[in-house]
C-alpha positions in Angstrom: 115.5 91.2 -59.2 111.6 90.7 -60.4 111.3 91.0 -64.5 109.8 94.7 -65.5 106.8 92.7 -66.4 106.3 90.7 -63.9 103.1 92.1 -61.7 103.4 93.7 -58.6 103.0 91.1 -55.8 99.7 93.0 -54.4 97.9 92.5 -57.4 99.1 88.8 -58.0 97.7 88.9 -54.6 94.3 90.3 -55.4 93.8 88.1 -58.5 94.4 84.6 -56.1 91.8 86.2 -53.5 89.5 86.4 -56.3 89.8 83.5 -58.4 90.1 81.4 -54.9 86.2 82.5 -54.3 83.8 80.3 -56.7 80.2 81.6 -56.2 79.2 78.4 -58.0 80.3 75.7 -55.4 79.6 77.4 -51.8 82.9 79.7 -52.2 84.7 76.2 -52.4 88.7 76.4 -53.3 88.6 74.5 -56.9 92.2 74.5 -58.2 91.4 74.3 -61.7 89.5 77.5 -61.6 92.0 78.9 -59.5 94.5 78.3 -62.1 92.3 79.5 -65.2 91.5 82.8 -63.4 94.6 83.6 -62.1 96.3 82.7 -65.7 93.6 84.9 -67.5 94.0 87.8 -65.6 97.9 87.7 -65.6 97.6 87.4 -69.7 95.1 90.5 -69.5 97.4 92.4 -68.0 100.7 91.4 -69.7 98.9 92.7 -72.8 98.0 95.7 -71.1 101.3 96.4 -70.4 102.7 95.5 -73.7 99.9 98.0 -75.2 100.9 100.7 -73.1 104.5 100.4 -73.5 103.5 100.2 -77.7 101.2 103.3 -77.0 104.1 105.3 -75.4 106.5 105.2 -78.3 103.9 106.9 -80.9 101.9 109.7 -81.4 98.6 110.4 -78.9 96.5 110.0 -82.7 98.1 106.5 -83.1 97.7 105.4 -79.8 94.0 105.9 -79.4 93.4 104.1 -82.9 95.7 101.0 -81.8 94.3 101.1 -78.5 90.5 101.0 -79.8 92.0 98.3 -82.7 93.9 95.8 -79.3 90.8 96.2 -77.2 87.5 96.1 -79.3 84.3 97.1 -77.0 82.8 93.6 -76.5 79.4 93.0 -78.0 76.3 94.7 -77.4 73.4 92.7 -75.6 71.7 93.3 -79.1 74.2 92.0 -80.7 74.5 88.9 -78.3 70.8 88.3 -78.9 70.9 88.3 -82.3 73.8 86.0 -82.4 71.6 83.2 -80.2 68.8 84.0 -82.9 71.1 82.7 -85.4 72.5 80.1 -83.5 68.8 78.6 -82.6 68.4 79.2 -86.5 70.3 76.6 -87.5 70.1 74.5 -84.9 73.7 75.0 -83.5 73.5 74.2 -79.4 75.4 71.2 -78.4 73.8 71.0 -75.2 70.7 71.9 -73.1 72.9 74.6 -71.0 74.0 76.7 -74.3 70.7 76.9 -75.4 69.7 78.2 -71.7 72.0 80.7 -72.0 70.7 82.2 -75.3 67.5 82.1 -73.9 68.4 84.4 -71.2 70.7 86.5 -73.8 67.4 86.9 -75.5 65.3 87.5 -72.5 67.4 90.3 -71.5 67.9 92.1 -74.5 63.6 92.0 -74.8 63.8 93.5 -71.5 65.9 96.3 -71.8 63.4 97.3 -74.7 61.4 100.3 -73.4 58.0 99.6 -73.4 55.4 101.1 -75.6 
């Protein structure tokens, strides 16, 4: 007999399939990515399942406040951009990639302004 948590065997399934696919290297099988994916997503939805199981035990009110408290929105592409501002402010990349990045966080936050 499986563990209650333990996930169903179709979507440990779906979760290899996925992290076995690496866009970056011709759809190569790289085990270390394998691992990190398939170990992220089974730690996503352990918590999930912890959060439900919390959100079952108290009122509807409570639940919506810890579920909006356990799993914040992430940040806006404003917010993003304004965060590679800073970090190009003080001179913070380590490395040319980083500061690539920001570039494009910055890029596409000035593109989804509408235009005037």
């Amino acid at each position: 007999m499986e563990h209650p948590i333990t996930p169903p065997f179709e979507l440990m399934n779906q979760w290899y399939k996925k992290a076995c696919k690496d866009p970056y290297n011709g759809g190569k099988f790289i085990m270390s990515q394998v691992l990190k994916d398939i170990c992220n997503s089974a730690a996503q939805w352990g918590a999930d399942q912890e959060l439900e199981a919390c959100c079952a035990e108290v009122s509807w009110f409570t639940a919506d406040i810890l579920r909006a408290a356990r799993r914040p929105n992430p940040p806006s592409l404003k917010e993003q951009a304004l965060g590679a501002m800073g970090r190009f402010t003080v001179n913070a990349h380590t490395n040319a990639d980083e500061m690539n990045r920001d570039f494009d966080t910055i890029r596409l936050a000035l593109e989804a302004l509408p235009n005037d």
